[in-house]
N, C-alpha and C positions, 0 to 999 in steps of 0.2 A: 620709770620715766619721770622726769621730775617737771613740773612746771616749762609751757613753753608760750612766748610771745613772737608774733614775728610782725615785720613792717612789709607788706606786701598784699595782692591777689589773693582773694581765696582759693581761687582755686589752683594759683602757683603753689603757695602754701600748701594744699595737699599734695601736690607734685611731688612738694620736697622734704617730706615728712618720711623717717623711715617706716620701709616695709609694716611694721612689725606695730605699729601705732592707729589702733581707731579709736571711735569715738562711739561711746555707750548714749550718748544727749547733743545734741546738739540745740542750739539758739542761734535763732539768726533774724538780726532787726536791719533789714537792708534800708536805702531812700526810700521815700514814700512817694516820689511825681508831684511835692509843692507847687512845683512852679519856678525855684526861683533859687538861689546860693544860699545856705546854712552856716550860719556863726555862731561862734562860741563869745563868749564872754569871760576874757583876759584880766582883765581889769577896773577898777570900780568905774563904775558911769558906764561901762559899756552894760550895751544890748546881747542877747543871744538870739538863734531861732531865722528868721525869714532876716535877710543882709533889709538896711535901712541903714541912715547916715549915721547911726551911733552907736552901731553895730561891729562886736568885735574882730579879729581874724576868720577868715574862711575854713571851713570844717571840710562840707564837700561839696562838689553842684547837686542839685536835686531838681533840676529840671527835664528832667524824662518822663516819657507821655508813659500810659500804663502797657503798652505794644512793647515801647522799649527796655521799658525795665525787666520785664518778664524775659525778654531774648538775652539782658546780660543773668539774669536771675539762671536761667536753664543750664548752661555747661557748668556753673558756678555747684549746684546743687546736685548735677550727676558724678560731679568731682568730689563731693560731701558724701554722697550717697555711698561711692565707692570705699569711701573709709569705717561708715559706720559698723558697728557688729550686730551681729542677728538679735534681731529682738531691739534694737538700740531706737530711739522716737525723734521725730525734728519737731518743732516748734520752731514757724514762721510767722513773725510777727510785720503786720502791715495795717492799712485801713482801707477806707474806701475806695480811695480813688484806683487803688492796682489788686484788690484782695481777689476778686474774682476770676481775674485772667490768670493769677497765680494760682488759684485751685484747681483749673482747665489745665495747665501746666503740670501741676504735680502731679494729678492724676493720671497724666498722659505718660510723666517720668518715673513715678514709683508705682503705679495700677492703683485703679479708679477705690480696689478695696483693702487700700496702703489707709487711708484717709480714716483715722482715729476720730474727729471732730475736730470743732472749735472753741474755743473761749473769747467769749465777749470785756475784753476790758474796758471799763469804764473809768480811765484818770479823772474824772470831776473838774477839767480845766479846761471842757472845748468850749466853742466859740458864740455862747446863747446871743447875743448880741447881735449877730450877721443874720442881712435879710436872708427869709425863706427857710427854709428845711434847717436844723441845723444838727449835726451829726457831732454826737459825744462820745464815742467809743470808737475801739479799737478792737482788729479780728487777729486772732495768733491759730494758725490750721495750724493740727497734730498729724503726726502721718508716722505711719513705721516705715522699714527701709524696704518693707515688701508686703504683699496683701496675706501671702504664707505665716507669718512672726506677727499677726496682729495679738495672737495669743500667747506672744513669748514677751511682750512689752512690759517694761516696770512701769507700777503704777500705785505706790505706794498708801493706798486710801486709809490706813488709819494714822497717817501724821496727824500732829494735830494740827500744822497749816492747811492741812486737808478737810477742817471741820469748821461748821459756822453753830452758835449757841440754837438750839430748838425756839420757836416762837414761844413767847409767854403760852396762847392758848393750845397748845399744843403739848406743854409743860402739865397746864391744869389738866388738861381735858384724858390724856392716856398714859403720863408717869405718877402710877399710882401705888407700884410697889417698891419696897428698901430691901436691898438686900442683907445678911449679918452684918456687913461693915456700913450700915447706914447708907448705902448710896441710892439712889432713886431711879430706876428702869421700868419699860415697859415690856412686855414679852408679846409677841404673836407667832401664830401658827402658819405657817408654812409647808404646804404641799405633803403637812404630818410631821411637821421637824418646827421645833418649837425656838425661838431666835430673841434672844434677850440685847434691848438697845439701852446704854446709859446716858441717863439727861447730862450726865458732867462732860461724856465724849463728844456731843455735839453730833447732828448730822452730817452727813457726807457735801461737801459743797459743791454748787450745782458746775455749768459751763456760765456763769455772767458771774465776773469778778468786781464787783463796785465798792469794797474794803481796802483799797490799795492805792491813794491819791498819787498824779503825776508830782514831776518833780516842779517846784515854783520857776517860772518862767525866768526870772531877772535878779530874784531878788536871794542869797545864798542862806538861807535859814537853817538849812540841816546841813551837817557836816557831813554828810558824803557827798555835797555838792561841786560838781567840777567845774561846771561853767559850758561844758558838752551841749550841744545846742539839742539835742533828740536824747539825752541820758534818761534811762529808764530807775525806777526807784527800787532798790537792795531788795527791797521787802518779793518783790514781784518776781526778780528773779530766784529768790532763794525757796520763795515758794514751789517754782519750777523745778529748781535743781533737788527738793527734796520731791518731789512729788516725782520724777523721773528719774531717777538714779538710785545707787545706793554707792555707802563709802567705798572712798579706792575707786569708782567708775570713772572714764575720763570724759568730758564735758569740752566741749568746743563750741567756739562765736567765733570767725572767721569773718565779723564784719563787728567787731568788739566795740566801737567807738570808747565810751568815756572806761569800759574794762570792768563793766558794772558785774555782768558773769562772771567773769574772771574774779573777783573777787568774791561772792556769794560760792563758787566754787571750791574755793580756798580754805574758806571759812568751815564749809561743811565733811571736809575731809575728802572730797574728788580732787583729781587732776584736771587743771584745764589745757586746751591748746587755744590759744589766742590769736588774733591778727585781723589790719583793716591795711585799708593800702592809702588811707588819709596819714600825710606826715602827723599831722596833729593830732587823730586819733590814736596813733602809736603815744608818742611825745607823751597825750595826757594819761594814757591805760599804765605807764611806766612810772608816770610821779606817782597816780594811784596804789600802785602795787607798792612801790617803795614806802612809800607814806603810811601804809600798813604793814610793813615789815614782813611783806611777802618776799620769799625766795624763790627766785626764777631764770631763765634762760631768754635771752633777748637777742631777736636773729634782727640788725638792721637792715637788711634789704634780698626781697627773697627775690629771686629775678626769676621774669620771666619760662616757662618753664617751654624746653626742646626749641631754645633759641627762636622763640617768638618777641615779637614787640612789644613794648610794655601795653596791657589790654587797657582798652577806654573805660 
């Protein structure tokens, strides 16, 4: 199967997906319940993010309470569910305002002991400024496609995106041996089995990811920069894609906006399936892919599926 993008429904899109096509990963960064219309930034002077007078083209509305979102969230992800393969993991990315109703849900759609964890990401770009409380992170729940396969999941822990460097004191304090080729480990006993860790390979990294800064709001400094008003940063997603997959697995975002998976996909030797039912997040996941000299399959309008209306 070679690369697929499509302009539609997620969950048409699985509709219309042959038989014979799942999905080893999925990622899915749906609305978040803002409040209020999401624009991109087109062109220089404009704005991206919450619509305001200087504010580019429309992306998508984002004004659904956390009730709402979850009931379009629900047939969207039994329709995903239904493609994954055994053993295959979701990573749903949300924050506060809907993250919670969305656990109640999942649990209810994949069983309460589907639910792998979470990861705390921390972009470094929220709002310290706003009176009261102020929330800097972001929640992504892991879930397998059933409580059965929690033990068939890839989870590939000795990547090296997988590891974070040992603290200095940590360093002094228990890596005290070299092995023949010079390298510096520490060894303990375990249950009479004896387990050698090396200071070069770094520890296993925890669930709070604070090494992966969001994308700059307005201003295009990194050239993966689209102008995607919610575009997540390469680094994040490729982390995921290595950390749950392995090459050749296929990889789906059925709500792809700027195509940032889709391209972290690509890169690492998976197939992905793609598709958002934003014209513009098509539009821009296509310059993207092209732009990188990606080759692919681009379905312009997946319609509605068993002659329903096109869904809200």
């Amino acid at each position: 199967m070679s690369h697929l993008l499509a302009h539609g429904d997620a969950a048409d899109v699985c509709a219309a997906l042959p038989a014979d096509v799942r999905f080893d990963l999925v990622y899915l960064d749906p609305p978040f319940g803002v409040g209020t219309t999401m624009t991109a930034r087109a062109a220089r002077g404009q704005a991206r993010g919450r619509r305001r007078p200087e504010s580019g083209p429309d992306a998508y509305d984002d004004r659904a309470s956390a009730d709402a979102l979850v009931a379009m969230l629900e047939p969207r992800l039994a329709a995903i569910r239904d493609r994954m393969t055994e053993g295959a993991t979701l990573y749903l990315h949300l924050d506060h305002r809907a993250v919670h109703d969305a656990k109640v849900a999942c649990d209810r759609l994949f069983g309460r002991g589907a639910f792998l964890g979470e990861i705390i990401w921390a972009p470094g770009n929220g709002g310290r400024g706003a009176r009261g409380f102020s929330v800097t992170h972001q929640t992504i729940l892991l879930y397998a496609r059933a409580a059965g396969e929690r033990g068939q999941v890839v989870y590939n822990v000795a990547d090296p995106m997988l590891r974070e460097p040992y603290a200095e004191t940590s360093l002094a304090m228990h890596f005290k041996h070299r092995d023949e080729e010079g390298r510096l480990y520490r060894e303990r006993i375990l249950g009479g089995k004896a387990y050698r860790y090396y200071a070069d390979e770094g520890r296993r990294l925890g669930s709070v990811w604070s090494d992966i800064p969001g994308m700059v709001a307005n201003t295009p400094l990194r050239r993966e920069a689209t102008g995607y008003p919610t575009q997540k940063p390469e680094r994040l997603l490729e982390r995921i894609v290595r950390a749950s997959s392995a090459p050749g697995a296929t990889v789906a975002d059925l709500m792809c906006g700027s195509g940032t998976t889709l391209v972290a996909a690509a890169r690492l030797g998976r197939r992905f399936v793609g598709g958002d039912r934003s014209p513009l997040a098509f539009a821009t996941a296509r310059e993207r892919l092209d732009r990188e000299g990606i080759v692919y399959t681009a379905y312009e309008s997946v319609p509605a599926a068993d002659g329903e209306p096109e869904r809200p």
